[in-house]
C-alpha positions as CSV (number, residue, x, y, z in Angstrom):
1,X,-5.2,-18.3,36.5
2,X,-8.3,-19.2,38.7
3,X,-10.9,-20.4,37.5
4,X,-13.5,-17.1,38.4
5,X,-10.9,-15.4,36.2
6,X,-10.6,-17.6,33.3
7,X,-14.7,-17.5,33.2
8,X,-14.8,-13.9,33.3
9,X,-11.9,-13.9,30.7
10,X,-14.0,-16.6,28.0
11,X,-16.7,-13.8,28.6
12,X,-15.1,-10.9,27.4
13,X,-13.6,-13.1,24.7
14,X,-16.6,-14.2,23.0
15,X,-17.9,-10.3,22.6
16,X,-14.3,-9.9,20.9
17,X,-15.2,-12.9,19.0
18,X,-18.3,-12.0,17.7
19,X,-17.6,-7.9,17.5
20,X,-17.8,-7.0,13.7
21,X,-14.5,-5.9,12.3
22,X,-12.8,-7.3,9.6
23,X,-11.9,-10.8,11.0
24,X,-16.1,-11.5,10.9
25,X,-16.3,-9.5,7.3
26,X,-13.8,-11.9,6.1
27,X,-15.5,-14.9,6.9
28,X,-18.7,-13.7,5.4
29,X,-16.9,-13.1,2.2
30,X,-15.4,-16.4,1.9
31,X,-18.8,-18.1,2.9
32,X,-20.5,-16.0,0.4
33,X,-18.0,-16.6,-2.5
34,X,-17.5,-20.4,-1.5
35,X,-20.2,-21.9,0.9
36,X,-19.5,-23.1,4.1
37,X,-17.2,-26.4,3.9
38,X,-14.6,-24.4,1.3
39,X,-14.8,-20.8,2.7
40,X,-15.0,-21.8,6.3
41,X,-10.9,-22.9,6.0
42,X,-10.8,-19.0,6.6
43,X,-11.2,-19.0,9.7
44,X,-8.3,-21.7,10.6
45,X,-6.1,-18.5,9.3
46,X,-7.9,-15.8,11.4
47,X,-7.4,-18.0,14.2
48,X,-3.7,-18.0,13.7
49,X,-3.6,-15.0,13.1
50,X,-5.0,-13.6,16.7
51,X,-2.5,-16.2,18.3
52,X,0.1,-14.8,16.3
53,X,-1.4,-11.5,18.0
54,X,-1.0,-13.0,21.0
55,X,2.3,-14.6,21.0
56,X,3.6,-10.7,20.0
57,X,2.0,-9.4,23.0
58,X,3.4,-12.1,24.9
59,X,7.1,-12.3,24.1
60,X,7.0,-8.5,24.3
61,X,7.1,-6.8,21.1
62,X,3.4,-5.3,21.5
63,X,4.8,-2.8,23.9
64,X,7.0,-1.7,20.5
65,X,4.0,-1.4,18.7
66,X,2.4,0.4,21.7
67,X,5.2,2.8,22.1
68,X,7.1,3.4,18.9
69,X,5.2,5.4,16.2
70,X,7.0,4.3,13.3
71,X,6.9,0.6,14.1
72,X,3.1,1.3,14.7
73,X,3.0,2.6,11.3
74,X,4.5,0.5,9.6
75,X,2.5,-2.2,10.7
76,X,-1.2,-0.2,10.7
77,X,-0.3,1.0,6.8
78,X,0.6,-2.3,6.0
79,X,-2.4,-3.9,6.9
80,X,-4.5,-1.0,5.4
81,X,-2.9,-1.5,2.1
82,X,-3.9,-5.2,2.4
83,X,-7.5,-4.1,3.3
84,X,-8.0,-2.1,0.4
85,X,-6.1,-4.7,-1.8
86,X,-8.5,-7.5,-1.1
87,X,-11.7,-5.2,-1.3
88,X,-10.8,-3.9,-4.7
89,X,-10.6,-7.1,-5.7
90,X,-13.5,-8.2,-4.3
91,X,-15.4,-5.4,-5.9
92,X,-14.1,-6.2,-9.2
93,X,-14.3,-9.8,-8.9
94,X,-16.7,-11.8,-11.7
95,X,-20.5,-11.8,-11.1
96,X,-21.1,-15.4,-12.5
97,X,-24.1,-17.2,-11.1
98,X,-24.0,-18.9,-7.6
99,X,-23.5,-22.2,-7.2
100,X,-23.0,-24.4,-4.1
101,X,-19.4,-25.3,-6.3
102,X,-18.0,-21.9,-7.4
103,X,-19.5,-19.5,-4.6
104,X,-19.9,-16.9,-7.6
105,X,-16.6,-17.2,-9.1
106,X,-13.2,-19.0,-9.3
107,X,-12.6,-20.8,-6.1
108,X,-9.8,-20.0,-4.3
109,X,-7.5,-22.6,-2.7
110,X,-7.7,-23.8,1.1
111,X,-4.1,-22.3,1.6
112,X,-5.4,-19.3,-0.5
113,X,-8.2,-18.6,2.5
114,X,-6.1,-19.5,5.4
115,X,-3.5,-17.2,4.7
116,X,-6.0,-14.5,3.6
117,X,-7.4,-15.2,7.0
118,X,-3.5,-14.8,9.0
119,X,-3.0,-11.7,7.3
120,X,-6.1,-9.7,8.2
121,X,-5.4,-10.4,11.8
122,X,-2.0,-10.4,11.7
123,X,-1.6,-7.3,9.9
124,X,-3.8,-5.4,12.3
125,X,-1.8,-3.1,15.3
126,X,-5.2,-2.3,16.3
127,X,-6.0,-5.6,17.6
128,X,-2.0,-5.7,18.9
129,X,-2.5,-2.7,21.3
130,X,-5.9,-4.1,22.6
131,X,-4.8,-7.3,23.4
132,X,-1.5,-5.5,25.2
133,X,-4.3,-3.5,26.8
134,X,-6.6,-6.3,28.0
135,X,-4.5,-9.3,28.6
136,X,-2.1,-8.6,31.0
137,X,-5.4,-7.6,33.0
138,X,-6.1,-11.7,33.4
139,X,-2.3,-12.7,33.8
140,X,-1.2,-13.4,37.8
141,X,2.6,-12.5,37.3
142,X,2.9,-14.5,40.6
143,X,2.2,-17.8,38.7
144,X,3.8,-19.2,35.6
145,X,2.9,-17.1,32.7
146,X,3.0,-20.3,30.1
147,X,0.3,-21.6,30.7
148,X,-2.3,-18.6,31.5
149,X,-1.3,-17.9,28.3
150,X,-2.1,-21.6,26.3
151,X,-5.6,-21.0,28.1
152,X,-6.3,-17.3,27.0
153,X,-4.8,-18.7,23.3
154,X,-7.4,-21.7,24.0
155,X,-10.5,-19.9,24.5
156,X,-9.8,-17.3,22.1
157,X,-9.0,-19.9,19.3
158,X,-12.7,-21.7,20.7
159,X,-14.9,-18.6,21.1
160,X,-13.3,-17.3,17.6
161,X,-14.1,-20.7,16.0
162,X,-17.7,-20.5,16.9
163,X,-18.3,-16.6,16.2
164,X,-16.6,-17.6,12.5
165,X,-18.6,-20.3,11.8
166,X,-21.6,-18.3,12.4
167,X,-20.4,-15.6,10.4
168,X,-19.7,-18.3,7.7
169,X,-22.5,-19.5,7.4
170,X,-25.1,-17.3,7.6
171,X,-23.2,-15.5,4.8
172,X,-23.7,-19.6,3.1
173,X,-26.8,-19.8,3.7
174,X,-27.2,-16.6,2.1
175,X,-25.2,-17.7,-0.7
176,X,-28.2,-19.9,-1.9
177,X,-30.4,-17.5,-2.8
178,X,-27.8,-14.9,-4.4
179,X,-28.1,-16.9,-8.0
180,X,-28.5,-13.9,-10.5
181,X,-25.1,-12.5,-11.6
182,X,-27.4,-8.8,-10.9
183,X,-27.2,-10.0,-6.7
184,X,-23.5,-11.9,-7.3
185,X,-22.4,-8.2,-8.7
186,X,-24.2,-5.9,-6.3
187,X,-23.0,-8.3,-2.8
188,X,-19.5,-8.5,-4.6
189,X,-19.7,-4.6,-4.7
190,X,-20.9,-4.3,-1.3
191,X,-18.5,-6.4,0.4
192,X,-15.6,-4.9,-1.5
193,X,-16.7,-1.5,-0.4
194,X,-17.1,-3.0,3.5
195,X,-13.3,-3.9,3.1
196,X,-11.9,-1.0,2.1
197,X,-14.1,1.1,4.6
198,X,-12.4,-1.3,7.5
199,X,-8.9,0.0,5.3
200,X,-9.8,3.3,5.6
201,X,-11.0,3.2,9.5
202,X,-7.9,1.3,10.2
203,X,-6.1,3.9,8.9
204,X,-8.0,6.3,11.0
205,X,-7.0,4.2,14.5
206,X,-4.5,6.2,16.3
207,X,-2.7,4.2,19.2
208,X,-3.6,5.9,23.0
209,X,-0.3,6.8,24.6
């Protein structure tokens, strides 16, 4: 990979990075519900979950995904249900007062957020068929495909960690002034709702043949 391509490549990544979807939803959710330092262990599982994106693409089995409708299925219906699942629960989740400690309810566990994190990428074909359709775009099959891949996994995992921890935090920083359980309610409502909207437009994504 040269070095013109690579710089064109980081710039296309940070607009994927810091496109709304449900990657960036899910980090304002956990910076709401736990502040920054607690909720920002999201993003180390959205991060894994894009190279675990891009290791599928990579060893081949996007093209499955790309080409066979029930495998697409499978995989799309699987991360709506998740979708839905977690904004349900978000809407129904407890609207005691903020605090820097509790983020407006029961904290969850670091492992809790980072696997939350893998699985909202990881479930998503959507994001599967778009790397498929953007990456190979930056690869030189001429040159050893190990490591153009490490740097594309590289700079997505750096522009991903930036876009997140702005997502994070703003939704932290927000978090301060949300005190009331009225505002915990109404932004636990809200957010719910977001997620299961991104369920339901999932759901709508239909793969281009």
């Amino acid at each position: 990979m040269t070095l013109s391509t690579w710089l064109t490549f980081m710039l296309a990544s940070w607009a994927i990075s810091f496109s709304p979807g449900a990657g960036a939803l899910s980090a304002m959710t956990s910076g709401l519900r736990h502040g920054f330092a607690r909720g920002y262990w999201n993003t180390a599982g959205l991060i894994l979950g894009i190279l675990f994106q891009l290791a599928v693409v990579g060893i081949g089995l996007g093209t499955l995904l790309a080409t066979s409708e029930t495998a697409f299925a499978v995989v799309k219906y699987l991360g709506v249900a998740y979708l839905v699942y977690l904004g349900w629960r978000q809407f129904r989740a407890d609207a005691a007062p903020v605090t820097l400690e509790n983020g407006g309810g029961a904290l969850e566990s670091r492992r809790s957020l980072i696997l939350r994190g893998f699985l909202i990428n990881a479930s998503n074909p959507k994001g599967t068929v778009f790397l498929l359709a953007v990456v190979p775009q930056f690869i030189d099959a001429a040159h050893p495909l190990v490591p153009q891949y490490a740097a594309i996994a590289a700079t997505m995992a750096m522009t991903d960690t930036v876009a997140m921890a702005f997502y994070t935090l703003l939704a932290a920083k927000v978090l301060r002034l949300m005190r009331s359980p009225v505002h915990i309610r109404w932004m636990n409502r809200a957010f719910g709702t977001l997620f299961m909207a991104a369920g339901l437009l999932l759901a709508c994504f239909r793969r281009t043949n």
